[in-house]
C-alpha positions as CSV (number, residue, x, y, z in Angstrom):
1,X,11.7,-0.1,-13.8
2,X,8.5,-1.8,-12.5
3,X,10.3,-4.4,-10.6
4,X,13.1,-2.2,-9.2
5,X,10.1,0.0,-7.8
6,X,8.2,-2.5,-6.9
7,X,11.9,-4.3,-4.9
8,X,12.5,-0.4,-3.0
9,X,8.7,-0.7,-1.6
10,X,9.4,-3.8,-0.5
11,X,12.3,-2.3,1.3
12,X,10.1,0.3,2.7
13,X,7.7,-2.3,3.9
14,X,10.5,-4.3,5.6
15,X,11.6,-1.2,7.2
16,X,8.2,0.3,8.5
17,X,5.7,-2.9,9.0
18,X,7.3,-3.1,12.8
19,X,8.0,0.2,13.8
20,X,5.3,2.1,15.3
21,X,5.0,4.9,12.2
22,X,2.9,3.0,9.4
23,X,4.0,1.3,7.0
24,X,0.8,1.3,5.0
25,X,0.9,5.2,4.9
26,X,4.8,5.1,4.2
27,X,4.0,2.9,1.0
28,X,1.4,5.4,0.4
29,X,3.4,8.5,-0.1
30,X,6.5,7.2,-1.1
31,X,4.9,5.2,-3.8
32,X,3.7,9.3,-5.7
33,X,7.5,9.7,-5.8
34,X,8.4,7.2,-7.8
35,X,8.6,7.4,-11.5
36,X,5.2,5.4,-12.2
37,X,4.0,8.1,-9.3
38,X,1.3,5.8,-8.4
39,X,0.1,4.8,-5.4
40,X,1.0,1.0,-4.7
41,X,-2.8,0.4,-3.7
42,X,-4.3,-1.7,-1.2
43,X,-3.4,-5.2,-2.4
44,X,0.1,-4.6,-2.8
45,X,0.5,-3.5,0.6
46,X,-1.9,-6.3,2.2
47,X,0.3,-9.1,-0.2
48,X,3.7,-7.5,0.9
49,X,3.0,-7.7,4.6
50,X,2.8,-11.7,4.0
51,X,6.8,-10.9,3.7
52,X,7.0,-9.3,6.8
53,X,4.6,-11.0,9.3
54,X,6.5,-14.0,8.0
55,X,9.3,-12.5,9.8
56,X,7.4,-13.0,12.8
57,X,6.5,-16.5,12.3
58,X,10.3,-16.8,11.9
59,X,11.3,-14.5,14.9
60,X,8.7,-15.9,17.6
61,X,8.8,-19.5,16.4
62,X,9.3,-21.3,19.7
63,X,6.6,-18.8,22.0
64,X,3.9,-19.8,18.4
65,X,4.2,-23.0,18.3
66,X,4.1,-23.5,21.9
67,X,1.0,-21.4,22.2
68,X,-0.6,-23.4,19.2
69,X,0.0,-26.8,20.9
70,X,-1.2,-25.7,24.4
71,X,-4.0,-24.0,23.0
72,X,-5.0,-27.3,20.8
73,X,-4.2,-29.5,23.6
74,X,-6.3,-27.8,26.0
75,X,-9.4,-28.7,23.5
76,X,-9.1,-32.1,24.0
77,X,-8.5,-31.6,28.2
78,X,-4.7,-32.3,27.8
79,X,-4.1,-29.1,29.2
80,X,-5.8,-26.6,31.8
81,X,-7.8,-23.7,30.5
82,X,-6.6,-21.4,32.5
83,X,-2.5,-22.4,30.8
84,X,-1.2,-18.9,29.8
85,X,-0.8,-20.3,26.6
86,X,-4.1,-21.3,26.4
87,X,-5.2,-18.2,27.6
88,X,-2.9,-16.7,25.1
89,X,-4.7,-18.3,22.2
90,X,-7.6,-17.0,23.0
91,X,-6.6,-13.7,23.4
92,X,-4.9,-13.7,20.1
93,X,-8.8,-15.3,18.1
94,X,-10.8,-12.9,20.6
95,X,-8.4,-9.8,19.5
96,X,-8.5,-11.2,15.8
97,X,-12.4,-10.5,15.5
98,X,-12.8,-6.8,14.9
99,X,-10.1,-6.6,12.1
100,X,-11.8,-9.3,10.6
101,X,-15.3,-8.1,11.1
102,X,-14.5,-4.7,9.8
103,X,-12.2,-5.4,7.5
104,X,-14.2,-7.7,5.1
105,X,-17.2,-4.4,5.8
106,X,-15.2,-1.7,4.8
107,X,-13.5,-2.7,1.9
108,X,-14.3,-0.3,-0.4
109,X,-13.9,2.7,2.0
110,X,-10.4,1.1,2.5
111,X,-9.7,0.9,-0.6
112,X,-11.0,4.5,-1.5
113,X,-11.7,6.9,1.4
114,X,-8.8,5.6,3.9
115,X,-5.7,6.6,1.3
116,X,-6.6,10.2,1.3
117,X,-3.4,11.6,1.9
118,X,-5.0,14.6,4.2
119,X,-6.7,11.4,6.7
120,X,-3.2,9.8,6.4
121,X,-1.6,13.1,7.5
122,X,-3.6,13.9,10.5
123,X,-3.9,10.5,11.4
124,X,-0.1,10.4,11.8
125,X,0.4,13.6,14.0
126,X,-3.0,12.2,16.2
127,X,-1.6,8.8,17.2
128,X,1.8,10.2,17.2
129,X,0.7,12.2,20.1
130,X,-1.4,9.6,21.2
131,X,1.7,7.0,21.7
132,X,4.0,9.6,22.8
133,X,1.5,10.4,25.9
134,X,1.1,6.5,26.7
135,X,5.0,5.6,26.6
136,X,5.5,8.8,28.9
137,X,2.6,8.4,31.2
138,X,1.5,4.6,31.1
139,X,2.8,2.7,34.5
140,X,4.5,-0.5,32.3
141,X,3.7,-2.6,35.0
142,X,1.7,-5.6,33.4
143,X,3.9,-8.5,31.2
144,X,2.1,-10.4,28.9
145,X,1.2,-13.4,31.1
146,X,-1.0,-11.0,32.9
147,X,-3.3,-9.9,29.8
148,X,-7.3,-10.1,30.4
149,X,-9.7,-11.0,28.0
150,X,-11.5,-7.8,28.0
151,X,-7.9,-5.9,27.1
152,X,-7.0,-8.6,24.7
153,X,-10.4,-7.4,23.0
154,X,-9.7,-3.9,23.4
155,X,-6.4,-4.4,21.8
156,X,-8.6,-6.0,18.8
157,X,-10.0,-2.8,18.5
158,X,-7.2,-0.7,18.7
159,X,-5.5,-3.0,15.9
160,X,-8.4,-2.7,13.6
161,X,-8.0,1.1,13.8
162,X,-4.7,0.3,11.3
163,X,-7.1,-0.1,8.8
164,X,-6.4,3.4,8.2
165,X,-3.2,4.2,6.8
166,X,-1.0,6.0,9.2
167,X,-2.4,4.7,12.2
168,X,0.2,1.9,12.2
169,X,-0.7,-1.7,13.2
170,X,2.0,-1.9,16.0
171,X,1.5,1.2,16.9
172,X,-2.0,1.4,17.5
173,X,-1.7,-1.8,19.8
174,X,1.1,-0.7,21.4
175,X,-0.1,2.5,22.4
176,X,-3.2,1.0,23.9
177,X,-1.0,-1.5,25.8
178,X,1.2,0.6,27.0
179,X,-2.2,3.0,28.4
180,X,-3.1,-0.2,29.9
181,X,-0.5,0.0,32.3
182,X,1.9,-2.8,30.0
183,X,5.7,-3.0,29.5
184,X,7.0,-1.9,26.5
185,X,8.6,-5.4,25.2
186,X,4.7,-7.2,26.3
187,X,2.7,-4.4,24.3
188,X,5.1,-5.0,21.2
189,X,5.4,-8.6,21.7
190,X,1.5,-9.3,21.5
191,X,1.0,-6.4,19.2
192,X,3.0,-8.4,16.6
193,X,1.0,-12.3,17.9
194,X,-2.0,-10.5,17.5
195,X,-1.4,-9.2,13.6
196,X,0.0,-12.9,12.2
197,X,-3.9,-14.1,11.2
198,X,-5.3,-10.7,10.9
199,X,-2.0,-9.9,8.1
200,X,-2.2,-13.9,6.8
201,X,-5.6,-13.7,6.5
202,X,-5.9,-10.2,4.5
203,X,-3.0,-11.1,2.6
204,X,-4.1,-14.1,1.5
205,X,-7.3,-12.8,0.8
206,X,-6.0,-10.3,-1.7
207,X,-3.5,-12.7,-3.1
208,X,-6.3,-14.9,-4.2
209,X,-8.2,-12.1,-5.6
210,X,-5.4,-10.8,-7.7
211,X,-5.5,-13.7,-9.8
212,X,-8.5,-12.7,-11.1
213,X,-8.6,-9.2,-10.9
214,X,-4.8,-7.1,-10.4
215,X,-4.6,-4.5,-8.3
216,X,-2.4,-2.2,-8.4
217,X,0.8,-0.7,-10.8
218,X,2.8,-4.1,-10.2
219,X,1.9,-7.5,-11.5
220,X,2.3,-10.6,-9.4
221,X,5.9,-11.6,-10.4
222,X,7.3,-8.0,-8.7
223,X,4.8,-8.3,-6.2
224,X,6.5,-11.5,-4.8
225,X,10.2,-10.2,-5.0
226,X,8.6,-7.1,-2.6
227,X,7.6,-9.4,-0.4
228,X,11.1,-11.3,-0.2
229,X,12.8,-8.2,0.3
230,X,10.2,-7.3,3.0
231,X,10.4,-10.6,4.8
232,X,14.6,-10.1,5.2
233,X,14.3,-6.8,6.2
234,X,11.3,-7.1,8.2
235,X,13.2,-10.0,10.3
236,X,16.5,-7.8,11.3
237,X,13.6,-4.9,12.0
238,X,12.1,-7.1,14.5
239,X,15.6,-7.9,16.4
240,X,16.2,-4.5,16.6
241,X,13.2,-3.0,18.3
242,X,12.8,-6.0,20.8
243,X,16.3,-5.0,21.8
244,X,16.0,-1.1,21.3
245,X,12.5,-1.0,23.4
246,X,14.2,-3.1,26.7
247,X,15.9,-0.2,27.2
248,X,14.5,3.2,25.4
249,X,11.4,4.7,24.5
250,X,9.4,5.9,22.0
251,X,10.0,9.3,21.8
252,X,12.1,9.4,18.1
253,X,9.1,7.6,16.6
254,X,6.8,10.0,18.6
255,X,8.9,13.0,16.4
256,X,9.1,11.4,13.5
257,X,5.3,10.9,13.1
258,X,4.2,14.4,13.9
259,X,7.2,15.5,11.6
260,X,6.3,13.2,8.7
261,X,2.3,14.2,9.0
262,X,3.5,17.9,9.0
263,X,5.8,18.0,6.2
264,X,2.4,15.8,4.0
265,X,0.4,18.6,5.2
266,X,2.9,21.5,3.5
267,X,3.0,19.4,0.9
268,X,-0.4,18.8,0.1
269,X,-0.5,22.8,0.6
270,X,0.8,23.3,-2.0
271,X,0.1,21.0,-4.2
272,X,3.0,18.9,-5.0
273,X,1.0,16.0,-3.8
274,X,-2.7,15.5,-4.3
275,X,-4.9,13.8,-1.8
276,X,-5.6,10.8,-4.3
């Protein structure tokens, strides 16, 4: 029963990590529905999204490598410093730092504080709004190429606000880029750059630390078969909402956020689910 619990929130990870509603808030909730009707916990969550951000590696190969190489290159005077790829690099470490900083401060309040089921209903109705009001209002002007180093910070910022579950780590990025005056497909495209060491690094982190100290309902052996699940379903995720964002907006994930946080909010009314 553990592992088949442990496989569906790997599904649910695979099917959230990309799209702009969560999926640490998703694993959150879904996980007092199951039979053990415990919450999955931090670690789980930070070890699964190895799965999916995985699925990035895999999906944006060619642009990563290339922006890996250019950036290393450039180090060594092979290659100009004002490259886009170089640029890009730097973007991607300068945008890194505040998850990083505040991550590795905050980890208890993560841990405790940040998967109280009110915060994580709110939060989802807020930057639902929030990202509806951007995708309808923003000019989606700027492509990628065109990202400054002040914005690329910014965007740091606004990714380390997913340190909340419900924000969403897309999402949050997104929104901001999309304020910003970016395209659609350039917000999500360096949304999802800008998480691969921020995710690694976290996931890593709690991977490491689980060998010592498990934490969480699921050993390690269920914990990895989530993750496999995540990184397939994660992958065919990806494909679909570079496609689906060329030509459509965000509204349905927009509705589906406010609707979520509303129906947590009746149901924390009445106490069919408790805050911790």
């Amino acid at each position: 029963m553990q592992l088949l619990e442990a496989l569906f929130l790997g599904l649910i990870q695979g099917l959230t990590e990309f799209l702009p509603i969560s999926s640490s808030a998703h694993l959150r909730i879904v996980g007092e529905f199951l039979p053990s009707a415990e919450d999955p916990g931090a670690t789980f969550t930070a070890i699964t999204q190895i799965g999916t951000e995985t699925a990035v590696l895999v999906y944006f190969w060619g642009t990563i490598v290339r922006i890996i190489s250019r950036w290393a290159q450039s180090l060594a005077g092979k290659v100009p410093r004002n490259d886009p790829d170089v640029r890009m690099g730097w973007l991607i470490i300068i945008g890194t730092l505040p998850i990083g900083v505040l991550g590795f401060l905050f980890q208890d309040v993560i841990r405790g504080t940040f998967r109280n089921l009110w915060l994580v209903a709110i939060v989802l109705i807020v930057f639902g709004l929030l990202l509806g009001a951007a995708d309808r209002w923003g000019r989606r002007v700027r492509e990628m190429n065109q990202m400054t180093y002040p914005h690329g910070l910014a965007l740091g910022f606004a990714q380390a606000l997913a340190l909340v579950p419900g924000v969403s780590r897309s999402g949050a990025t997104t929104t901001l880029g999309l304020a910003l005056g970016y395209t659609r497909p350039a917000a999500a495209e360096y949304a999802f750059l800008l998480a691969v060491p921020a995710v690694f690094g976290s996931g890593f982190y709690e991977l490491l630390k689980s060998f010592e100290e498990p934490g969480g309902p699921y050993n390690l052996l269920e914990t990895g078969a989530a993750t496999v699940v995540a990184f397939g379903v994660g992958l065919a995720v990806i494909a679909f909402l570079m496609s689906y964002i060329k030509k459509r907006s965000f509204l349905p994930f927009v509705i589906y956020r406010i609707a979520l946080g509303v129906l947590l909010i009746v149901l924390l009314s009445v106490g069919v689910l408790q805050p911790y």
